[in-house]
N, CA, C and O atoms as a printed pandas DataFrame, in Angstrom:
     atom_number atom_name residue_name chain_id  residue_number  x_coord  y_coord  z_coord
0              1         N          UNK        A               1  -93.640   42.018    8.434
1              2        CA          UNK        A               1  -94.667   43.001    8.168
2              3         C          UNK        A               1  -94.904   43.136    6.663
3              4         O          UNK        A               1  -94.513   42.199    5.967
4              5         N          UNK        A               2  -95.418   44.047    6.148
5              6        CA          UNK        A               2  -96.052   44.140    4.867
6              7         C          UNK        A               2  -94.873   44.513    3.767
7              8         O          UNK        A               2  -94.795   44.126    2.601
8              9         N          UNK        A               3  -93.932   45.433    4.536
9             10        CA          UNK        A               3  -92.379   44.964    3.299
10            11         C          UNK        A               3  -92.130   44.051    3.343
11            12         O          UNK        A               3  -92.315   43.513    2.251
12            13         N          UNK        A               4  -91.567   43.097    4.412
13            14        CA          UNK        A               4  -91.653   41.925    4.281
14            15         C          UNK        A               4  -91.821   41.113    3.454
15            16         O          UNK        A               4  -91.049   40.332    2.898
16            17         N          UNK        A               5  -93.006   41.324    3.353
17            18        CA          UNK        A               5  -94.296   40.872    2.387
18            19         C          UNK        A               5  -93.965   40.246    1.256
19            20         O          UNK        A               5  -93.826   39.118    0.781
20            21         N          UNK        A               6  -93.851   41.983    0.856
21            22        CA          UNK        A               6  -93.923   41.890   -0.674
22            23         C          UNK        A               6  -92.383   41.921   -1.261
23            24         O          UNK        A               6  -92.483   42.010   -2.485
24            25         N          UNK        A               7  -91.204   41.888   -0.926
25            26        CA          UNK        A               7  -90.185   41.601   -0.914
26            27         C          UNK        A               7  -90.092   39.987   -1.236
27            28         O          UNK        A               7  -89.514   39.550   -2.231
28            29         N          UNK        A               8  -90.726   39.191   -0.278
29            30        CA          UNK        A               8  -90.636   37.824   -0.195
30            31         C          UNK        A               8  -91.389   37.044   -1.335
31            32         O          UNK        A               8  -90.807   36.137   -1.931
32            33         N          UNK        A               9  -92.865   37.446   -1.680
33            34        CA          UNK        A               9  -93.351   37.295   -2.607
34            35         C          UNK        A               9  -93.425   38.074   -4.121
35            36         O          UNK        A               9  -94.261   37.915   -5.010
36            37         N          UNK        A              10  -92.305   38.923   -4.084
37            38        CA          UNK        A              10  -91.712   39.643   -5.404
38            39         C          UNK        A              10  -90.375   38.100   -5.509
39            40         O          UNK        A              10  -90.192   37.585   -6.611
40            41         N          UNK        A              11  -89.825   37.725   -4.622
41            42        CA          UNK        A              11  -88.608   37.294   -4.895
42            43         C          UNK        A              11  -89.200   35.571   -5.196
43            44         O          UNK        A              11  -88.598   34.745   -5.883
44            45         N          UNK        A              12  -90.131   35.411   -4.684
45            46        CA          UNK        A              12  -90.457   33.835   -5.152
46            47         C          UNK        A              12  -91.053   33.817   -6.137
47            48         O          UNK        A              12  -91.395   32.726   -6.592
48            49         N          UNK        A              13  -91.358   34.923   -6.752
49            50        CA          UNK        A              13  -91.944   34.963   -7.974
50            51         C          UNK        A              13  -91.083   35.562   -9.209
51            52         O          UNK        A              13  -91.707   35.931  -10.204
52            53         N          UNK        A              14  -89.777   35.663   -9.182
53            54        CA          UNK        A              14  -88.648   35.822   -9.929
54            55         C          UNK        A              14  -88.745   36.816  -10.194
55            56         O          UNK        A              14  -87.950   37.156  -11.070
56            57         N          UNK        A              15  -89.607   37.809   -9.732
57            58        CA          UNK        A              15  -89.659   39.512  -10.426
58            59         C          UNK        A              15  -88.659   40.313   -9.722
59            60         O          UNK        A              15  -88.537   40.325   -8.497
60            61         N          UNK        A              16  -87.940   40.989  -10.556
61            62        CA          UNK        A              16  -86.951   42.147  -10.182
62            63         C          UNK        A              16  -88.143   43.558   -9.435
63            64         O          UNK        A              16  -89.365   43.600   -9.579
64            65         N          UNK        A              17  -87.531   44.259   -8.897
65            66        CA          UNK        A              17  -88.415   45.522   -8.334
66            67         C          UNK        A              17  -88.701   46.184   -9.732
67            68         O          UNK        A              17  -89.879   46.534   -9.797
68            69         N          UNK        A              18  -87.957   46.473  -10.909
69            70        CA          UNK        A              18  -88.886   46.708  -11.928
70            71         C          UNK        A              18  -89.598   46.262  -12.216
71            72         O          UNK        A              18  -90.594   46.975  -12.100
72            73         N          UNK        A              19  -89.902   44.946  -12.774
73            74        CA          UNK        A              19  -90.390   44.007  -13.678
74            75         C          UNK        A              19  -92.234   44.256  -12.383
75            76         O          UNK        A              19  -93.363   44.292  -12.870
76            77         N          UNK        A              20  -91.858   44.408  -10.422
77            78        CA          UNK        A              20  -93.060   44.382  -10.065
78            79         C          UNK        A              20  -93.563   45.740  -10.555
79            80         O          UNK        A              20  -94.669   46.010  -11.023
80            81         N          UNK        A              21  -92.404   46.617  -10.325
81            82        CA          UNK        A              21  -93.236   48.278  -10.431
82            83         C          UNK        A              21  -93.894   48.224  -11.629
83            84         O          UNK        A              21  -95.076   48.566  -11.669
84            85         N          UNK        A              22  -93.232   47.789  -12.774
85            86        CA          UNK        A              22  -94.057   47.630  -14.556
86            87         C          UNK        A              22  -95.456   47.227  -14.294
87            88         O          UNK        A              22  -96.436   47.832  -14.727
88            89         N          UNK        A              23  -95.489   46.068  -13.488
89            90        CA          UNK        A              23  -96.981   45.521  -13.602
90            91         C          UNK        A              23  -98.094   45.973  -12.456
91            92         O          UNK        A              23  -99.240   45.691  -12.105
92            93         N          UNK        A              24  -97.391   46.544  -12.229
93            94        CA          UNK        A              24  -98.462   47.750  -10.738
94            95         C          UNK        A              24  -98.316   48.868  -10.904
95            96         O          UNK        A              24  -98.543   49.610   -9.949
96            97         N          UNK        A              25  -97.799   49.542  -12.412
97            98        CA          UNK        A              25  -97.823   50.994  -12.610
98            99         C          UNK        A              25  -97.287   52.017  -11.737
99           100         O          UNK        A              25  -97.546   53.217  -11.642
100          101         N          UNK        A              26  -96.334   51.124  -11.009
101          102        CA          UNK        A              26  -95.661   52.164  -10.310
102          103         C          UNK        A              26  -94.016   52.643  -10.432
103          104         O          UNK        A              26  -93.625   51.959  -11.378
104          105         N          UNK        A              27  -93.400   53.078  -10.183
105          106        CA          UNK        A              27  -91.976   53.511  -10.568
106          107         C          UNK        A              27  -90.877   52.204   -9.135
107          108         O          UNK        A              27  -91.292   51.631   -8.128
108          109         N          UNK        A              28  -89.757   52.230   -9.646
109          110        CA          UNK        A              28  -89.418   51.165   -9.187
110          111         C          UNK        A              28  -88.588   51.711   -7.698
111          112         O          UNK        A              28  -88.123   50.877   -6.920
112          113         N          UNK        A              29  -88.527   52.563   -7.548
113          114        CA          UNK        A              29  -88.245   53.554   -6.491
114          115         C          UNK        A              29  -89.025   53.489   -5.446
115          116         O          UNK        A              29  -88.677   53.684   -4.282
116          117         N          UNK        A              30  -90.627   53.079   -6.024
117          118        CA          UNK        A              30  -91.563   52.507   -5.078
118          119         C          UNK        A              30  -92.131   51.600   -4.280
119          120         O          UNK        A              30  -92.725   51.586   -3.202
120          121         N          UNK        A              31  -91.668   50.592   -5.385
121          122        CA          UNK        A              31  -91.211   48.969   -4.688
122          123         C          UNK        A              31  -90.418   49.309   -4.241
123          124         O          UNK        A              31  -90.743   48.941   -3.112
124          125         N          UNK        A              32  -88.949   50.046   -4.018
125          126        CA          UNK        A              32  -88.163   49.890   -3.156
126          127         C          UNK        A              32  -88.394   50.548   -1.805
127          128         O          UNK        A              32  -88.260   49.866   -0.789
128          129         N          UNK        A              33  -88.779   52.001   -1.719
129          130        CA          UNK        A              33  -89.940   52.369   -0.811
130          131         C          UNK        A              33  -90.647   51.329    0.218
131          132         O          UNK        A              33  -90.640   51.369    1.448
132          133         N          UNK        A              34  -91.224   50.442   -0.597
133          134        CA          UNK        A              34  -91.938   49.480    0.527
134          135         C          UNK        A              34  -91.563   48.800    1.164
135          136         O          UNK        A              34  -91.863   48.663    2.350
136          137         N          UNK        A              35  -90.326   47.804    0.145
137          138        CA          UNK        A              35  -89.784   46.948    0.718
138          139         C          UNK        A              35  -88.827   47.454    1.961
139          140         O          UNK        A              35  -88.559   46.639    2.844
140          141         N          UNK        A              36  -88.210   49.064    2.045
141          142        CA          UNK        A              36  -87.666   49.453    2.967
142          143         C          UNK        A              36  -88.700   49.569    4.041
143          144         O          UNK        A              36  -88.305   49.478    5.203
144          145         N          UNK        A              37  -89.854   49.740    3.828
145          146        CA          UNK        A              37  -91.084   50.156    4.851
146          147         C          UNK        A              37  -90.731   51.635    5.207
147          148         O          UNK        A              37  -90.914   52.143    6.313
148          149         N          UNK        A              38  -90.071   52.400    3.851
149          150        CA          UNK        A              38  -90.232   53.713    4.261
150          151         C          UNK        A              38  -91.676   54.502    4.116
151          152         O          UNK        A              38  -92.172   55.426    4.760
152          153         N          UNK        A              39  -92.274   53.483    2.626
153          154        CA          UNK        A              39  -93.427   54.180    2.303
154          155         C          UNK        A              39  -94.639   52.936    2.655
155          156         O          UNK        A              39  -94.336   51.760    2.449
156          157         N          UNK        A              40  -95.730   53.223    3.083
157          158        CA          UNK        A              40  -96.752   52.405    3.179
158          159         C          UNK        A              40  -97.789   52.372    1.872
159          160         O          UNK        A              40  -97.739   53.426    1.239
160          161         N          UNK        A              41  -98.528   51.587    1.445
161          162        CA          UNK        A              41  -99.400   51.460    0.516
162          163         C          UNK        A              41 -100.900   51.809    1.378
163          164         O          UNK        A              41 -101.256   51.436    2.496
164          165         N          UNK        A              42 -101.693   52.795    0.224
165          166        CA          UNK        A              42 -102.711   52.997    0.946
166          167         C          UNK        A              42 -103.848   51.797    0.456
167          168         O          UNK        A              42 -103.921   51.164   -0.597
168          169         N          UNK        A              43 -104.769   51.771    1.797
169          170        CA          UNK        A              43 -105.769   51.040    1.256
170          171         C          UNK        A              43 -106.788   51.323    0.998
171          172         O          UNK        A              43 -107.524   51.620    1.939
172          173         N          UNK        A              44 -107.292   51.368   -0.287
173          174        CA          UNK        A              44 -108.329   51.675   -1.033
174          175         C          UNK        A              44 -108.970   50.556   -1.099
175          176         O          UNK        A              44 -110.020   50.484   -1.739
């Protein structure tokens, strides 16, 4: 599913959950959030 996701393509792309949260302005608590699939991303 969509943690999944972005877990898999954070990790083939050598980025730590900071290094993604830095470049998506988000806190890194949030990438972790997703990747748990506690929090969903809205779609705008």
């Amino acid at each position: 599913m969509l943690n999944e996701n972005i877990k898999a393509i954070r990790k083939q792309r050598g980025l730590s959950q900071e290094e993604l949260a830095i470049r998506l302005h988000v806190v890194r608590q949030t990438v972790s959030k997703w990747e748990k699939g506690v929090s969903q991303t809205k779609g705008y």
